[in-house]
N, C-alpha and C positions, 0 to 999 in steps of 0.2 A: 763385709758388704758383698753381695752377690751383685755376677753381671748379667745384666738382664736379656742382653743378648746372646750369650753364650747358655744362658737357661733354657731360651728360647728351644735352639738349637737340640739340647738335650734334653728337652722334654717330646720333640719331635723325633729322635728318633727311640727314645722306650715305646712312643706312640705306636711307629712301625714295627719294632720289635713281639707287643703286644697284640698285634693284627690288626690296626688301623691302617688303612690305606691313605688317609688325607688328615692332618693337623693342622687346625689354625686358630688365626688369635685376633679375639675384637674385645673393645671397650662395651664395659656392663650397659652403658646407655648407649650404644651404638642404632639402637634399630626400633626410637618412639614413635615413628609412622607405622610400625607392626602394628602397635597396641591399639590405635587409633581404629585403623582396619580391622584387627579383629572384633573391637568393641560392634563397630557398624555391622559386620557381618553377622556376629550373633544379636542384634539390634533386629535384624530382618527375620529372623527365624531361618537363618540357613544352614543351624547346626541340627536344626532335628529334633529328636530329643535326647541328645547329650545335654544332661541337667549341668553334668561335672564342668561341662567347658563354660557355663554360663554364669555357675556357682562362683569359681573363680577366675574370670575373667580380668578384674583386677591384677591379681597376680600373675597372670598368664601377661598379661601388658607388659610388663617389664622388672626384668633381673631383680630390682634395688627393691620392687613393691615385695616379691618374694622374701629375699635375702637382703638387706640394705648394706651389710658390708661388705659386697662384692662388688670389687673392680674392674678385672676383665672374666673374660669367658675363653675357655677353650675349647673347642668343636670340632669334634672326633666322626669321622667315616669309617664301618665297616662294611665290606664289601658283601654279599650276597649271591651274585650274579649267575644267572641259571647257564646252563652246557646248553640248552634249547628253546626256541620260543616258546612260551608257556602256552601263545593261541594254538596250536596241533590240538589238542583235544577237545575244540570245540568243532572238531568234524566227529569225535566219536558222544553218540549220544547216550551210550547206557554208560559212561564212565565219569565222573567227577570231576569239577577242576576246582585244587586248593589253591590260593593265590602263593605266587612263589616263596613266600616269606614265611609262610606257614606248612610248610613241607620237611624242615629240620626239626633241629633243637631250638626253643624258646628263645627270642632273641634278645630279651629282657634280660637274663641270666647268662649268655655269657657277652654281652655288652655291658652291661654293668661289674662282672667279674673284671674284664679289661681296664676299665676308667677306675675302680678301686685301685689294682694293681699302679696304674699311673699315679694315683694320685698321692700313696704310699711314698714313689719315684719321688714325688714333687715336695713333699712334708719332709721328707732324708736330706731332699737337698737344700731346700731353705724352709726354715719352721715358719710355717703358717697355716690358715685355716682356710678351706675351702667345699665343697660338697658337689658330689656326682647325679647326674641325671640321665635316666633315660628312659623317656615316652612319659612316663604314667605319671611325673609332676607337673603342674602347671607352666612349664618351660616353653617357648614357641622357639623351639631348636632350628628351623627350615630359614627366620630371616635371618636369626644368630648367627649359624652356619653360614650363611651367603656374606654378611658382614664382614663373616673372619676370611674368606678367600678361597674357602676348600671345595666353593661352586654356586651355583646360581639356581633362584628358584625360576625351573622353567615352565610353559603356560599353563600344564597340568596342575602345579602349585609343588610339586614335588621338587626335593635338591637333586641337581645331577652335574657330573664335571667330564670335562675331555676325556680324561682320564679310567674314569670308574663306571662313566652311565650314569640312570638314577635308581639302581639296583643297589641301597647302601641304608645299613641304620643308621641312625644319629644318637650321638651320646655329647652331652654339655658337661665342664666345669665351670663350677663359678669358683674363682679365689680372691682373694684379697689383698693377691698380692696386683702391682702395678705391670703388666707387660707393653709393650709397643704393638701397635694390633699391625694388621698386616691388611695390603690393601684389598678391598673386596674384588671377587673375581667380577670379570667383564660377561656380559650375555650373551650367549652365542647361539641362541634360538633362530634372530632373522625374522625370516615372515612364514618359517613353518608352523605347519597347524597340524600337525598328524597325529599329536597326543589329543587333542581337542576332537577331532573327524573322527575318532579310532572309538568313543564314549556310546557302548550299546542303547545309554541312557538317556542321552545330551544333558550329564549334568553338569556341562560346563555353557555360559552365555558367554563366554568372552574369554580370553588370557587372563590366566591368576583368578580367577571366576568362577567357585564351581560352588553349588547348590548340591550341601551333603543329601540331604532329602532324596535325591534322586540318583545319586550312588550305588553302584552294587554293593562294595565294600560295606558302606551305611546301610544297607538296608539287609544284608547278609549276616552282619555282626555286631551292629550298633543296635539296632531297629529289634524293638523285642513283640510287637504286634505282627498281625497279618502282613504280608505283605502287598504292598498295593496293586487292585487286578492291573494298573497300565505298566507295571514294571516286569509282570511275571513272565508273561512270553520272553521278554529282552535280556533273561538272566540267562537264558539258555539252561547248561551245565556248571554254572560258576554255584558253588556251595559255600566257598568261604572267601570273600574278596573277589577282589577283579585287578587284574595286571595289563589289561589293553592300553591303558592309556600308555602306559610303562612301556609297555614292551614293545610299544608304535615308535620310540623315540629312535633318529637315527644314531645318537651319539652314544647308544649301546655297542654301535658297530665297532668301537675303538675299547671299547669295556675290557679289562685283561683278567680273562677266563679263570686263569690261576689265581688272582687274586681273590677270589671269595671264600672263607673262612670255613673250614672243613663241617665245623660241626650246624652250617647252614645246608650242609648237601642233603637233597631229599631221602627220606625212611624212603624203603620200594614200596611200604603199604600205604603211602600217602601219594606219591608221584602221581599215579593214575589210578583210584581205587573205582571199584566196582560199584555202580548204585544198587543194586540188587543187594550186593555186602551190606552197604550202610544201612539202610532200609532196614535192615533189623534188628539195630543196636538196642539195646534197653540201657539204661543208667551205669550199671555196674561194667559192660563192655567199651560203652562208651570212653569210660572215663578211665579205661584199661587202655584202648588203642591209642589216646590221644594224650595220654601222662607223658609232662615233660615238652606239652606241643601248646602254643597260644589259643590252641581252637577251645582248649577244655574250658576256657572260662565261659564260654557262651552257653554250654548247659545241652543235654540233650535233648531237652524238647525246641528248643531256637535251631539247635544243628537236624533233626529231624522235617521241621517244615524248610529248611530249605533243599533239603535231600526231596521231599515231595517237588517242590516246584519243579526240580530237575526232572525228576522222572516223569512229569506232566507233562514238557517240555520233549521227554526223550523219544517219544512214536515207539517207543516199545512197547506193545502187549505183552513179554513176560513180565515187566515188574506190575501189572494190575494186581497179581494175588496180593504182594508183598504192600502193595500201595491199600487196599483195600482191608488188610489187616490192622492200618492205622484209623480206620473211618470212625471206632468208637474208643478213641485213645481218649484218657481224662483230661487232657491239657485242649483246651478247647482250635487254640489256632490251629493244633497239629492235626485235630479232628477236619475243619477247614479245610487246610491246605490239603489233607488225602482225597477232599469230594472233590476238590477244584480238579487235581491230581487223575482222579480216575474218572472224571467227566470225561478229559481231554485220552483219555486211552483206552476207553470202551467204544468209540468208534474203529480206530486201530484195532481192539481186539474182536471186533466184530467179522471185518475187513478180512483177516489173517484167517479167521475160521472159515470163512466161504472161499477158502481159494482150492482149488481141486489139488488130491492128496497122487502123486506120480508112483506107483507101485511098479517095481521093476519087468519089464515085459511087457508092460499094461499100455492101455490107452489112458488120454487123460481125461478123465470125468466116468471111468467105469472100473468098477470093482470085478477084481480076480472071480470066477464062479468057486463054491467050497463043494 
């Protein structure tokens, strides 16, 4: 007979062993007012067109509708957290910003390498059956997590804790076997609102509130149409995701730097890439630079129109050549987005050509005699 408490214990530290930064533990039925909410929320149309989350919504409500022989849940944090604010490069306009999480290695692959490894741990020491997740099953890991104690959802909707920030993936187990859950953390948001004020979108109406629809992240990598003329000025240079709301939170300030997982540290060709670079990726380069990286599933023609929006955005007249080579691209939006694109930069290159050329010795506005 295994003690359940001393399991506890050592399943929490392989957790840390294996680069979790936070383990905890809640009951399978811990958190039916999630399902509730989420049903409402996708009830409203505020998922977009995420068909997936709507398809199964059911299961996304709770643990048992998934898996019915699952008891409790154990809810795993790795750390992420960037060395710099990720807003710095939205003062440079010819440079890209990939949302922090998408500047390493896939984080599908080694969060889910981790919770296998645990879960091995946990089958050695008492035989029993249980199954790993991370993001891409119908799981609602964020109330699960806040159930088990390793932090709270704060008004962004995002998990974050004293300790870590909300710079963190989430990986779930479900087992079967019976543990003691642990008390859920306390809130410690208050009456800030700087994750909510910080939204270039306002796609948030309130705490806990937010209308995917109007997301950069959603509309940058969910959103496979045009994208919508009121959002395009407000993306600025975001191409893949958006980290402001994230990176407004004050309880990053206590985030311990060293703890984010090596193989989340930014490629140098991702941190700050070049729009000019991107701008002339074809399929085969694409899918070369970003092997190994989450952005490859979006495709290059979705990753293309949002590299225009940017460059629309950017007031640079050198990227018009590069923007104007997409104008009769076969993929229609991408065609779209480069007229939108070079509408807003033929002014600028208009502008840049009538400024008088300073020749050394010269005066300005006359040419050297030959």
């Amino acid at each position: 007979m295994f003690d359940p408490a001393s399991l506890k214990e050592a399943i929490r530290a392989e957790a840390e062993r294996l680069g979790f930064v936070a383990c905890g533990f809640a009951r399978a039925d811990a958190v039916p007012e999630a399902g509730a909410a989420l049903k409402e929320w996708v009830a409203a149309g505020r998922h977009g067109t995420m068909g997936w989350m709507e398809e199964r919504v059911d299961q996304r409500a709770h643990p048992q509708a998934l898996w019915p022989e699952a008891k409790s849940v154990i809810a795993l944090a790795m750390s992420y957290a960037p060395a710099e604010d990720p807003r710095a490069l939205a003062a440079e306009p010819d440079v890209a910003q990939i949302s922090v999480y998408a500047q390493g290695g896939d984080y599908h692959k080694t969060v889910k390498k981790a919770l296998k490894g645990l879960a091995r741990f946990i089958v050695d020491a008492v035989p029993s059956e249980l199954k790993v997740f991370v993001d891409t099953a119908p799981v609602m890991e964020k109330p699960l997590s806040a159930a088990a104690g390793i932090g709270w959802q704060g008004k962004h909707t995002n998990l974050l804790s004293r300790e870590a920030g909300n710079w963190v993936f989430l990986g779930v187990i479900f087992t079967s076997l019976e543990l003691a859950p642990d008390p859920p953390s306390p809130v410690h948001c208050g009456s800030c609102t700087r994750c909510l004020d910080a939204c270039p979108t306002a796609a948030f109406d309130g705490p806990g509130r937010i209308d995917a629809r109007r997301c950069i992240s959603y509309l940058t990598i969910e959103h496979s149409g045009p994208i919508p003329l009121e959002f395009r000025e407000l993306m600025g240079n975001r191409i893949y995701g958006c980290d402001d709301c994230l990176a407004a939170c004050p309880w990053n300030r206590f985030a311990a730097q060293a703890q984010a997982n090596k193989a989340f540290l930014p490629r140098a060709e991702l941190a700050a890439p070049k729009l000019g670079d991107l701008l002339t990726l074809d399929d085969v380069a694409f899918r070369e630079l970003f092997a190994g990286s989450p952005i490859k599933r979006i495709g290059v023609k979705r990753f293309l129109r949002n590299c225009l929006i940017a460059a629309g955005n950017s007031g640079e007249p050198a990227l018009l050549p590069r923007v104007e080579a997409l104008l009769r691209d076969e993929d229609a939006v991408v065609a779209e987005s480069a007229a939108w694109a070079a509408a807003r930069l033929q002014p600028a290159a208009s502008i840049a050509a009538m400024q008088p050329v300073r020749s050394a010795g010269s005066p300005v506005g006359r040419r050297e005699s030959t």
